[in-house]
C-alpha positions in Angstrom: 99.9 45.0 107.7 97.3 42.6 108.9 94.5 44.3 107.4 96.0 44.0 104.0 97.1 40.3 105.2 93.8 39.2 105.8 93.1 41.1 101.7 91.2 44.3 101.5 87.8 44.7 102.9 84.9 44.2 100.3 82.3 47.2 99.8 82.4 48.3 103.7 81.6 45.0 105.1 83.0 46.7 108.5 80.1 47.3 109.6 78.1 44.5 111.7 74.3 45.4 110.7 72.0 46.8 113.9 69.9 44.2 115.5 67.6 46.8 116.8 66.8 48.4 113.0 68.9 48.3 110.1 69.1 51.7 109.0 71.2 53.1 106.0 73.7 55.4 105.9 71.9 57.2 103.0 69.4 57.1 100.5 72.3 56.8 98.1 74.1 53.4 99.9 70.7 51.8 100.9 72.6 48.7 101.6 74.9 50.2 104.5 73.8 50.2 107.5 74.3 52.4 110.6 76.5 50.8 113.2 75.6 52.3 116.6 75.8 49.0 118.3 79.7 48.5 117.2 79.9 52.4 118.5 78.4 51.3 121.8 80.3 48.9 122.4 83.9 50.4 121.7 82.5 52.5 124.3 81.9 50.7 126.8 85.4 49.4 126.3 87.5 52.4 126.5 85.2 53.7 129.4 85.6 50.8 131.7 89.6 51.2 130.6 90.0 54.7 131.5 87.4 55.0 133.9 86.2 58.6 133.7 83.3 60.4 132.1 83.9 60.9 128.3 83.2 63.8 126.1 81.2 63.1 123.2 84.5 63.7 121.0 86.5 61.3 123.0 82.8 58.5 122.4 82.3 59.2 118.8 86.7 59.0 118.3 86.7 56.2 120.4 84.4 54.6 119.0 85.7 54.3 115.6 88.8 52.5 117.2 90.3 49.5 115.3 91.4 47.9 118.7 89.6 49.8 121.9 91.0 47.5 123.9 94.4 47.5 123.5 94.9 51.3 121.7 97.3 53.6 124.2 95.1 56.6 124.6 96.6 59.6 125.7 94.9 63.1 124.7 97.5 65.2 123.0 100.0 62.4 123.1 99.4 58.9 121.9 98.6 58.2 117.7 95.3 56.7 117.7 94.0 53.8 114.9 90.7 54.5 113.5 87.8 53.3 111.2 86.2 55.8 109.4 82.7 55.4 108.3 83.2 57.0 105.6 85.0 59.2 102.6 84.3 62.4 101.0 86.5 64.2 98.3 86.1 67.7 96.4 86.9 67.7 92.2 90.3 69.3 93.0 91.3 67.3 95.7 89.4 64.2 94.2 91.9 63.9 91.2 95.4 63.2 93.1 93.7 61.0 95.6 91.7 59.0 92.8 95.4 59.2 91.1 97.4 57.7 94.1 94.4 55.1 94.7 94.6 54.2 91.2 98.7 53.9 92.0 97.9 51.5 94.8 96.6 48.8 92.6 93.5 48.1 95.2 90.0 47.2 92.9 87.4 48.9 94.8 87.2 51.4 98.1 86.4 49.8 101.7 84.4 52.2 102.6 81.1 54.4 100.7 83.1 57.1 98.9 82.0 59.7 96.9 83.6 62.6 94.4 81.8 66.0 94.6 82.8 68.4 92.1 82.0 72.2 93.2 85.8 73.7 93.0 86.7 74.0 89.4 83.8 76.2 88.3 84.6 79.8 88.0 82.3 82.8 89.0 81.6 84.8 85.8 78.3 85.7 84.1 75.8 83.8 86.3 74.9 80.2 87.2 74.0 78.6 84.1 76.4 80.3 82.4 79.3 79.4 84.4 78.3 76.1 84.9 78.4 75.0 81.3 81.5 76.8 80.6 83.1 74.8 83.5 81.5 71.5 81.9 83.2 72.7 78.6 86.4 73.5 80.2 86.6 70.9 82.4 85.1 67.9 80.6 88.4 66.0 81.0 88.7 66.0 84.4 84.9 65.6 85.1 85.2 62.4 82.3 88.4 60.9 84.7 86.5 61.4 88.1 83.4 60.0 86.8 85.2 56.7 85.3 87.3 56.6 87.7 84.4 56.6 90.6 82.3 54.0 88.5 85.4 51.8 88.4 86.1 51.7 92.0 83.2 52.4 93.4 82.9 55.8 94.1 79.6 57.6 93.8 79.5 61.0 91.9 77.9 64.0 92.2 78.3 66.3 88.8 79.0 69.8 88.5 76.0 71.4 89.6 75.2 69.7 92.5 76.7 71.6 95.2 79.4 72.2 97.7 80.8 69.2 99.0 80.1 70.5 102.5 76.2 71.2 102.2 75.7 67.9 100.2 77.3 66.3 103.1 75.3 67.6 105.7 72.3 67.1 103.7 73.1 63.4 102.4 76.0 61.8 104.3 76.6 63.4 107.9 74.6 61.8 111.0 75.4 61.7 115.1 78.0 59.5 116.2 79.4 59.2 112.3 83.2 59.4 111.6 83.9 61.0 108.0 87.1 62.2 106.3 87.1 65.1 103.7 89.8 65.7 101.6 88.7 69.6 102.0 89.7 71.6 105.3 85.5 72.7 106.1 84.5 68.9 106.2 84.0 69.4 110.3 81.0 71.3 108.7 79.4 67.9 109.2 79.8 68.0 112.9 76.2 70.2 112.7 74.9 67.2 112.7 76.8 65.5 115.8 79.8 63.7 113.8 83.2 63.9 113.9 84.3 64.7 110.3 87.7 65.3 109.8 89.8 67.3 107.1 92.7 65.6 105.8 94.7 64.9 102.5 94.0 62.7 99.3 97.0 60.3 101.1 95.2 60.2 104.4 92.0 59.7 102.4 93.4 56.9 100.1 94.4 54.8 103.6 90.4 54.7 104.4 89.2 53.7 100.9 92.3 51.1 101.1 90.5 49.7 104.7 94.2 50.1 106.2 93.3 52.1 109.8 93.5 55.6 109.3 96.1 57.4 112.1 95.1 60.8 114.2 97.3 62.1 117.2 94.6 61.5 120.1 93.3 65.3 120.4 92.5 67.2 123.0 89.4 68.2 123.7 88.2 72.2 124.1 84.8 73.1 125.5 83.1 76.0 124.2 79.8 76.9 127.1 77.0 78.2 125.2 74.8 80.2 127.8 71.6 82.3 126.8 70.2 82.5 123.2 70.7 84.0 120.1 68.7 87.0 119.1 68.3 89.9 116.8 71.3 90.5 114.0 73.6 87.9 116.6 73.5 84.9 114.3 75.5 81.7 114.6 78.6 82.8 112.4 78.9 85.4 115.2 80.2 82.8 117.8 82.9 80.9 115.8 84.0 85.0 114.6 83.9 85.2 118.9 86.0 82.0 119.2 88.3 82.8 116.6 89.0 86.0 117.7 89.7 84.4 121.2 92.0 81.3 119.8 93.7 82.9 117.2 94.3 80.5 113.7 96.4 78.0 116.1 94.7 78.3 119.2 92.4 75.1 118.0 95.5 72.9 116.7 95.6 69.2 117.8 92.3 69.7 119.4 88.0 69.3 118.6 85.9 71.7 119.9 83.3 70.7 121.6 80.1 72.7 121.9 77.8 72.5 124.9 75.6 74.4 127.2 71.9 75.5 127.4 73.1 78.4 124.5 73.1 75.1 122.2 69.8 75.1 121.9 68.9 78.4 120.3 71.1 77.4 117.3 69.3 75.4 113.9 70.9 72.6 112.8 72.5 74.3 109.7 73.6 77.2 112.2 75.7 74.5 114.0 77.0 73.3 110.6 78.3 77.2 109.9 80.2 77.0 113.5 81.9 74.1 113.1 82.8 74.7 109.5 85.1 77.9 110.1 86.5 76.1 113.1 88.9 75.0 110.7 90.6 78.7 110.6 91.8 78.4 114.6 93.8 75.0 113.3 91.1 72.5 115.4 91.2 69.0 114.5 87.4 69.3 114.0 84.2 70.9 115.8 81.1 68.9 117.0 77.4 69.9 118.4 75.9 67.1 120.6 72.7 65.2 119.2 69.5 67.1 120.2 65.8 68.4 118.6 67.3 70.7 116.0 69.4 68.3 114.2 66.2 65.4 114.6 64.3 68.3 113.3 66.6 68.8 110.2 67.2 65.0 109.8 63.3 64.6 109.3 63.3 67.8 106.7 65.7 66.1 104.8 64.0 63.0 104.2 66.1 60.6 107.1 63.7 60.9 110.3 64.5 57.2 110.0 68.3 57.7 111.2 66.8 60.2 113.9 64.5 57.7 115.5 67.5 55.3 115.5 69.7 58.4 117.0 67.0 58.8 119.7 67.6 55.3 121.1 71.6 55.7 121.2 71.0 59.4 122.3 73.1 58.5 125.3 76.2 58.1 122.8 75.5 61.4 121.0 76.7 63.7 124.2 78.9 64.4 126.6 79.1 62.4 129.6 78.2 64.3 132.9 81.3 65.3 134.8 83.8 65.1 131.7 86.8 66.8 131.4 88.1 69.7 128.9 91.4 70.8 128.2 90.1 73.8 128.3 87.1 76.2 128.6 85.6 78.7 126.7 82.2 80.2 127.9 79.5 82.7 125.8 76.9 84.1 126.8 74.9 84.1 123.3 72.3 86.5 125.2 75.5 89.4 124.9 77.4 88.5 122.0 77.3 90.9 119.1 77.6 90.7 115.2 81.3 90.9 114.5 83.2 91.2 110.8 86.2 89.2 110.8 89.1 90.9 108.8 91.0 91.9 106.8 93.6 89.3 105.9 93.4 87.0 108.5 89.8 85.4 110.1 90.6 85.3 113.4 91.1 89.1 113.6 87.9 90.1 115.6 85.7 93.1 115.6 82.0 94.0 116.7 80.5 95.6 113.5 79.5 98.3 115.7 83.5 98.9 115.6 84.5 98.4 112.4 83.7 101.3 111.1 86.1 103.6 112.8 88.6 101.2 113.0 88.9 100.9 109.3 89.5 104.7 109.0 92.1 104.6 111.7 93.9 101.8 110.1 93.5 103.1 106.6 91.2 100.4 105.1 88.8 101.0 102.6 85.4 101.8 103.9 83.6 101.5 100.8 82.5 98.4 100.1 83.1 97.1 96.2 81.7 93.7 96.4 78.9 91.8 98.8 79.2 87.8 98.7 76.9 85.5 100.3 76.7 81.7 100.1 79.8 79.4 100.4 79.8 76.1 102.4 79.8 78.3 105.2 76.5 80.1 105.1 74.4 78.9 102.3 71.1 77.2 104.4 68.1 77.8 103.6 67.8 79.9 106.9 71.0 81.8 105.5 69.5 82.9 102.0 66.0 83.6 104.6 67.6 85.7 106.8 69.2 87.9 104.0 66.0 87.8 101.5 64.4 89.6 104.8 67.1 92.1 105.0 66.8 92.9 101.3 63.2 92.4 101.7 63.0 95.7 103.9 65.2 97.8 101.4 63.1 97.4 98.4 59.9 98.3 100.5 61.7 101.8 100.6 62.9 101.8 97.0 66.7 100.8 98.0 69.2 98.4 96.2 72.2 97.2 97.0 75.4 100.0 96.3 78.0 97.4 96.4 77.5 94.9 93.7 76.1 91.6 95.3 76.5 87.9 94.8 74.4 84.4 96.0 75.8 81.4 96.0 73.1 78.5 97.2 75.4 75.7 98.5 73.5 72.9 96.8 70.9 72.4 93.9 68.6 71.3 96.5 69.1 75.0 98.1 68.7 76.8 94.9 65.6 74.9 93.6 64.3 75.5 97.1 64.7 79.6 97.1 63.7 80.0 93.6 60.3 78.0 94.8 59.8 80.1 97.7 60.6 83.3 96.6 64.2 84.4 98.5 66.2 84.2 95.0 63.8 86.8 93.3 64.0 88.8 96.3 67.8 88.7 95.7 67.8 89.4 92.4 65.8 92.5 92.7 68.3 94.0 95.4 70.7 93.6 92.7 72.3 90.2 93.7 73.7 88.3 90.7 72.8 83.9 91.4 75.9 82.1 90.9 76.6 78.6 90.2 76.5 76.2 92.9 79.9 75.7 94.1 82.6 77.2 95.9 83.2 80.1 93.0 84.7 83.2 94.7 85.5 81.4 97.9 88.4 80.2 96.6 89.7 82.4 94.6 87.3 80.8 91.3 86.5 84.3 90.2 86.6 86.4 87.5 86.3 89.5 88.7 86.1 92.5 86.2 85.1 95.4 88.9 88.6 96.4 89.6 92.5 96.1 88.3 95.0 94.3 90.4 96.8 96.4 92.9 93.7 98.2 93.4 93.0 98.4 96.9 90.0 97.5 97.8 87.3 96.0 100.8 84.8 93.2 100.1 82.5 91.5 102.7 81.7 87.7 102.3 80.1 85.2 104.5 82.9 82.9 103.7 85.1 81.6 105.7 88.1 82.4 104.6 90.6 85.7 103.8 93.7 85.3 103.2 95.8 88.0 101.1 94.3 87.6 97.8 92.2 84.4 98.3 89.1 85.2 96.7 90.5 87.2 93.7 94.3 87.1 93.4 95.0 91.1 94.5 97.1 91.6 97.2 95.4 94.8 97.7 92.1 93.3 98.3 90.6 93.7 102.0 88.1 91.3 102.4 86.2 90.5 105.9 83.6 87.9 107.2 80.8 88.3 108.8 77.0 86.7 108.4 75.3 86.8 105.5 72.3 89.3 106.8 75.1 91.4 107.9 76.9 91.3 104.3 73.5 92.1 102.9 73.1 95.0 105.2 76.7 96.7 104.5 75.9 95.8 101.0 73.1 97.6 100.6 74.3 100.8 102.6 77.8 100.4 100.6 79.9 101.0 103.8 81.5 99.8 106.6 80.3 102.6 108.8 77.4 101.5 108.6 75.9 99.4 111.8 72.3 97.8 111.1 71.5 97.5 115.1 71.6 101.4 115.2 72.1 103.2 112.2 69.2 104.7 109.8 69.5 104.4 105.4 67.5 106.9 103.5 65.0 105.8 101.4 64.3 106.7 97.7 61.1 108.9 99.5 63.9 110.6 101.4 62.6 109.0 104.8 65.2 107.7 106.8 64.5 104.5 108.0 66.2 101.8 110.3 66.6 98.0 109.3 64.9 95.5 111.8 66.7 92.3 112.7 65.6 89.5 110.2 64.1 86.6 111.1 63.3 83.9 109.1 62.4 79.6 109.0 65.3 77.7 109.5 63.9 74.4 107.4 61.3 75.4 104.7 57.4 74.7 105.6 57.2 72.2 102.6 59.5 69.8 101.1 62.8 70.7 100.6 62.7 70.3 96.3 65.7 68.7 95.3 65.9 70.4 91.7 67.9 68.6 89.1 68.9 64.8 89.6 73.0 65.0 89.6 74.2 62.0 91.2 76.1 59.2 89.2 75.6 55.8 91.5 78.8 53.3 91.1 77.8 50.3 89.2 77.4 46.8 90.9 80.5 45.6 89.0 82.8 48.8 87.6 85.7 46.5 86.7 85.5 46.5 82.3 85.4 50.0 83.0 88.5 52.3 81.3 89.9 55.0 83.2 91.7 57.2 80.4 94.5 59.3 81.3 96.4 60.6 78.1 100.2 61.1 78.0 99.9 64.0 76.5 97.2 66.1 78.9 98.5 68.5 80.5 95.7 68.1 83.0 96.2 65.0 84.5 99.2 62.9 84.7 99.5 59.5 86.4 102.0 59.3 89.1 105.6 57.9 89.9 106.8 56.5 92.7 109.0 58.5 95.0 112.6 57.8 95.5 113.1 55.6 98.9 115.5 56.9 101.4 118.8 56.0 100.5 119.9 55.2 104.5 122.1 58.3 104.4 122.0 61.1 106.6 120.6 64.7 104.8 124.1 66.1 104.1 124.2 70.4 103.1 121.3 70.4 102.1 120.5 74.5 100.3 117.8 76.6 101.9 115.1 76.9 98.5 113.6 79.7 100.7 113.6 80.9 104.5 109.9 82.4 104.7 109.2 85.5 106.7 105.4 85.6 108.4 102.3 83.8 107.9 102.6 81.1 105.0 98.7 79.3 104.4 98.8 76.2 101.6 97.4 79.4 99.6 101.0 80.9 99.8 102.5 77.1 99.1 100.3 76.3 96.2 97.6 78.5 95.3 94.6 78.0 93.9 93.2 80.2 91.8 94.0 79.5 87.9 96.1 76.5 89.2 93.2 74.3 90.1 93.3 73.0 86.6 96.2 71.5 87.1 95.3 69.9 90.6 95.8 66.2 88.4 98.9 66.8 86.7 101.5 67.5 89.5 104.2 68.6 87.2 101.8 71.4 86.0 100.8 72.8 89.3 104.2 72.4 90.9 104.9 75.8 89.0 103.1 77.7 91.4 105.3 76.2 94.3 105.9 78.5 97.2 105.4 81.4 94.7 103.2 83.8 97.2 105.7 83.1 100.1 107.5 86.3 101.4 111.3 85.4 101.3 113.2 87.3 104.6 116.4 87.7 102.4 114.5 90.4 99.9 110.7 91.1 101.1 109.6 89.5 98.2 107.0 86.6 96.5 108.7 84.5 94.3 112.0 85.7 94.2 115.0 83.8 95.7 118.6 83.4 95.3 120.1 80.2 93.2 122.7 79.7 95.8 124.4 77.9 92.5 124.4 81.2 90.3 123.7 83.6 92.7 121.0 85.1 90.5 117.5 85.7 92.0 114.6 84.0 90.1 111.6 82.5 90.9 110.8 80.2 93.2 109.8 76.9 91.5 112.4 77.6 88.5 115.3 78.3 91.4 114.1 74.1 92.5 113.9 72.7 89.2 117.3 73.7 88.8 118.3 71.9 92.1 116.7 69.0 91.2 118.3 68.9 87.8 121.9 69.3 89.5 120.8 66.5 91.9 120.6 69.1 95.1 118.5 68.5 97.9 117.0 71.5 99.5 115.1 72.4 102.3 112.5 74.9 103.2 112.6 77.4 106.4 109.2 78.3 108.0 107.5 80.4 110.7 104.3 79.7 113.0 101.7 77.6 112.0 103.3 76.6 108.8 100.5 75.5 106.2 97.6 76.7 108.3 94.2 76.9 105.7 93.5 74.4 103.2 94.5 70.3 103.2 95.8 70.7 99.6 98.4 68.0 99.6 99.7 69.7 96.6 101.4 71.8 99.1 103.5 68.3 100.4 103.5 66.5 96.9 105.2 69.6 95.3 108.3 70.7 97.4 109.0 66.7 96.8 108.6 66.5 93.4 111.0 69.0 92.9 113.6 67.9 94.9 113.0 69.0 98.6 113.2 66.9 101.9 113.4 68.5 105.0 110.6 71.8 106.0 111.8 73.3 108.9 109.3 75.5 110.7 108.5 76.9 114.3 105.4 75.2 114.0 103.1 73.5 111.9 99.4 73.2 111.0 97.6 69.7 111.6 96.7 68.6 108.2 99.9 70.1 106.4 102.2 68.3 108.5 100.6 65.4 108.2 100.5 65.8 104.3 104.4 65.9 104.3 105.0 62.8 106.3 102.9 61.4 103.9 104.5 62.0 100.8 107.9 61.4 102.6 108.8 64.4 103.0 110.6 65.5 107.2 108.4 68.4 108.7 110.6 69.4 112.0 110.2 72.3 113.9 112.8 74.0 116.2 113.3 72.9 119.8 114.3 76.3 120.6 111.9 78.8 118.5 114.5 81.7 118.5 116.5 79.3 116.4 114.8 80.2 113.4 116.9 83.8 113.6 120.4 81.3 113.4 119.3 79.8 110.0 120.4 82.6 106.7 119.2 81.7 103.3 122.8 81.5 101.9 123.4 78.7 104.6 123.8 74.8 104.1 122.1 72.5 106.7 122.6 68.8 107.0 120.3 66.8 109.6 121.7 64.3 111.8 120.5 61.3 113.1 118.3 59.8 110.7 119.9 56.0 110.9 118.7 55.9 114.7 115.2 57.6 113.8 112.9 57.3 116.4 109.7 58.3 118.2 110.2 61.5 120.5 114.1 61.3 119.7 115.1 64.6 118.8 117.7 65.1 115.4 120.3 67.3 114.9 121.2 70.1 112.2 124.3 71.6 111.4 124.2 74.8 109.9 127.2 75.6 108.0 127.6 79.1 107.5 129.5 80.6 104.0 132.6 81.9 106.5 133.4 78.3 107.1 131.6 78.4 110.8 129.5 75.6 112.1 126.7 75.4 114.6 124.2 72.9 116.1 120.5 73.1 116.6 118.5 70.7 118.1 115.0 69.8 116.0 111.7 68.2 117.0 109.3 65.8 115.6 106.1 64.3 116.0 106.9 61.3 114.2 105.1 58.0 115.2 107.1 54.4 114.2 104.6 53.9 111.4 105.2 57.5 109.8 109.5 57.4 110.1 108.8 54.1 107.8 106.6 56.6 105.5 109.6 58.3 105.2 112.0 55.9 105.0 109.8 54.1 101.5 109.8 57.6 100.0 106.0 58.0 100.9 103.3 56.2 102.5 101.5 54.8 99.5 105.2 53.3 98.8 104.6 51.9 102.3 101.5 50.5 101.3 102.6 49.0 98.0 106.0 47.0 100.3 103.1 45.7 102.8 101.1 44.3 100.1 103.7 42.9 98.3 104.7 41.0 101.3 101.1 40.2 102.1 100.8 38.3 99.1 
């Protein structure tokens, strides 16, 4: 309230300019400057406060405080009020936080912003193909992010440019910088020492607003690197370690912190690759500390100005001696071995050397269909080096690839940078196919023709991410992660039994022959070449521009306020759906097809829920309409609450929304009428993502609860007139005999977020604060 009392911040005038050097952010923003002094001195604060050593998570968090001197920190506990440096959003993301910016009536962002679009362009025929089919397709939505960043001050970057992850690391990501993504792989940043921070369009929409943006204080988890990294061991071989150890929730409400001599032996863009896929064990975000590899990359790509800077605040950019971790991981990167990550889940961990023979015992494919490299993930220039030398070796003995085999470059800057130097010809000629550069089969944006759905199936990526039918929409389809020089090795030998460290292929001489470990420059010996100009800059003054949203697109659709709480308690309330296992935002909202409609949420809420198992029948998208008692689909079975003015609620399992920070997953369960997700646990940026949009995510005090609760049910929570911080609420379950019992549920609401939920949402929030400011 007194930031909005005191009128919104001009073009980030936050930050007080250095009085050692004025350096910029970015090329891109050559007017904003990098604030280490500020940083220093929150510091200094919250150090003489608390009175221990600091982690570099805690300085760089810390740091960013709105009021270091008064904030109540308490790791795990307390909510902590930030400044973020800075905002970043994807094209499918962009459009509902652009639309619910647009909502708040501000003129301009706070803070530098910029729109990335990389999600909407589907894998088909080939880059350049695919890219102007998605320019043809997509030319409405491209034509509203584009106005709508020129209008409020949000740079651009067109189709074609990249993955918002690598054009971040390359452009936007420094040490000691705090960013928020609306995309779940923005820690990918932390490669380069900062702490950048997944979250949703709402969360995003606070920062460009200049209200402080609000984070539960993490806790802090210590990964020990010992040794060094050699041979086939590559750096997507110790977050496949970690997860395996953590599990998808080992990391939630926590950063990981990586230290150690181990650190080292890792490039730059190899850090960026660990901290990426941190987001599949639930962390908060992952960070490297400042050292010679990331000044080394810094310089490469064109900022050895911001590294010199870096160097003189170097003591900011790591741990303090003597700090203190929740807890502590140690790997020895002298003994770690490749591991494949699959299928189904990423944090279920095998050496490659295994694999093999567990696939056959399990009854897994062991033919490989389709090899992917690329993704935000693995897409360096070392990534595409290391692989070009694996396929490299295979066409010296007359081999190709047996699986089919796909390239993404995570940037134009990549691909224009392995066409010049060779690796993309090299790729080609094992029988890789270039894609576009963008996200593409990642997330599920491809058109795959190889197989039927149903068909099962294994694929090997060097994404990220593989959930039940994430990258091509069949359930059948067994996909596993693992570096991109192993993909290209299984690719070529066309089977998982196939181990590179030990086993021998056959070449088209019949000589056997055995693969040796690649090795290859992490930064390119000249210039990186930045290929095609893409970028849009904001214009100086962007208010006579016209943002057009048409009432009739079925694309995008400007959005209505949500209805404020009407002081009542939630009174039998129907269960839309009690969900049995693992339910990712993929399962909530999937992507997919439905990214089109990411800007028009009546569209997309069609898809709600519909790949969520409901306990009553075993199935995806079919519940009971506890009003007809006919089974339907899921979405259709809440429309036709909503219409009978029914409020429902959702039942959940562990880890409730783990994966993406779609906050379609929050805006559509309360467009169509729901109000209450009950879960035994939640991930961080989901359950965020519902408080925002008003929506109450509880979870049971007692776990075994969850067994009490029956679809056919009514539930009515209790309590809501005394709503407070840490104060648990009630729900009675009525069951259809006529029997009544109570269960107690938690929260982690803070006093802010219950009056989120009390306006209906917390843009409503923001709209009653300015209203009263002025």
């Amino acid at each position: 309230q007194h930031a909005l009392g005191s009128g919104v911040r001009r073009y980030h005038v936050a930050p007080v300019l250095c009085q050692r050097a004025k350096v910029a952010m970015s090329h891109f923003e050559p007017n904003e400057y990098i604030n280490y002094e500020k940083l220093e001195k929150n510091i200094n604060i919250v150090r003489k406060r608390l009175d221990r050593p600091l982690t570099l998570s805690e300085k760089i968090v810390y740091g960013h405080l709105d009021d270091p001197a008064k904030q109540e920190i308490e790791r795990g506990k307390t909510y902590l009020r930030l400044r973020p440096d800075r905002v970043a959003m994807q094209d499918a993301t962009a459009q509902m936080a652009m639309l619910q910016f647009i909502s708040s009536g501000l003129p301009k962002v706070a803070v530098p912003s910029t729109i990335h679009c990389d999600h909407l362009i589907e894998a088909q025929s080939g880059g350049e193909k695919d890219l102007r089919r998605a320019k043809d397709i997509n030319q409405e939505v491209y034509n509203f992010l584009a106005t709508a960043g020129a209008k409020y001050g949000v740079g651009f970057w067109k189709p074609g440019s990249g993955i918002i992850h690598q054009i971040i690391l390359e452009n936007y990501s420094y040490p000691g910088v705090m960013l928020i993504g609306t995309d779940s792989h923005t820690p990918n940043g932390g490669g380069l020492g900062g702490i950048c921070i997944g979250v949703g369009g709402a969360d995003a929409v606070d920062v460009m607003a200049g209200i402080p943006w609000e984070l539960k204080c993490p806790k802090v988890i210590g990964v020990k690197l010992t040794g060094k990294l050699s041979g086939w061991t590559s750096p997507k071989d110790v977050i496949l370690k970690v997860a395996g150890i953590l599990t998808v929730k080992g990391g939630t409400g926590a950063i990981i912190e990586y230290h150690g001599p181990g650190v080292d032996s890792i490039s730059c863009t190899g850090m960026a690759t660990i901290c990426n896929m941190g987001a599949e064990i639930g962390a908060t975000t992952s960070i490297f500390p400042y050292n010679e590899r990331m000044k080394k990359y810094l310089g490469k790509t064109g900022r050895a100005d911001i590294a010199a800077l870096a160097d003189e605040f170097k003591q900011h950019l790591v741990p303090d001696s003597g700090c203190q971790y929740d807890q502590v991981i140690e790997i020895n990167l002298s003994e770690l071995k490749p591991h494949i990550n699959g299928p189904f889940t990423p944090d279920l961990a095998h050496p490659v050397s295994d694999i093999g023979a567990v696939a056959e015992k399990e009854g897994w494919p062991v033919d490989i269909r389709v090899g992917l490299i690329g993704s935000c993930t693995n897409s360096s220039y070392e990534d595409m080096g290391r692989s070009a030398a694996v396929a490299k070796q295979a066409l010296a003995h007359g081999l190709k690839c047996k699986s089919k085999f796909t390239i993404t470059p995570g940037s134009e800057q990549i691909r224009a940078t392995i066409e010049r130097d060779g690796y993309a010809k090299i790729l080609r000629e094992v029988g890789g196919l270039v894609l576009a550069n963008a996200c593409g089969p990642c997330i599920g944006q491809w058109d795959r023709k190889d197989i039927k759905k149903g068909e099962k199936n294994t694929i090997v990526t060097s994404y990220n991410r593989n959930f039940t039918g994430r990258n091509d929409a069949n359930p059948e389809t067994h996909a596993f992660v693992t570096s991109p020089e192993i993909v290209t090795a299984l690719s070529i030998a066309g089977t998982l039994k196939f181990n590179p460290e030990t086993d021998y292929l056959t070449g088209a001489d019949g000589k056997k022959f055995k693969l040796e470990a690649p090795d290859a420059d992490e930064l390119p010996k000249l210039e990186f070449d930045p290929g095609q100009d893409t970028y849009q800059y904001p214009p100086k003054d962007g208010s006579g521009q016209h943002v057009d949203v048409s009432p009739t697109s079925q694309r995008l659709q400007l959005l209505e306020p949500f209805d404020k709480w009407d002081g009542k308690d939630l009174e039998d309330m129907l269960i839309l759906i009690k969900v049995k296992g693992k339910c990712t935002t993929d399962h909530i909202s999937a992507a997919g097809p439905w990214l089109k409609f990411r800007g028009h949420l009546d569209n997309i809420s069609n898809n709600l829920l519909i790949g969520a198992i409901n306990i009553e029948n075993g199935k995806a998208n079919s519940v009971r309409n506890a009003l007809t008692q006919e089974f339907g689909p899921v979405p259709d079975t809440a429309r036709y609450y909503k219409k009978m003015g029914v409020k429902w609620a959702v039942i959940g399992d562990e880890n409730y929304g783990e994966g993406s920070s779609r906050e379609h997953a929050a805006l559509e369960p309360r467009h169509l009428g729901g109000r209450v997700i009950i879960t035994k646990s939640f991930a961080r940026i989901h359950e965020t993502n519902l408080k925002k949009q008003g929506l109450l995510p509880l979870t049971f005090a007692d776990p075994a609860d969850y067994n009490k609760i029956h679809p056919v049910d009514k539930l009515s929570i209790v309590g809501l007139k005394d709503f407070a911080p840490g104060k648990p609420l009630k729900c009675i379950i009525k069951h259809p005999n006529g029997s009544q019992e109570t269960i107690m549920l938690n929260h982690t609401f803070n006093e802010s977020q219950i009056e989120w939920f009390q306006a209906g949402s917390a843009l409503n929030r923001m709209k009653e604060l300015q209203q009263k400011s002025s």
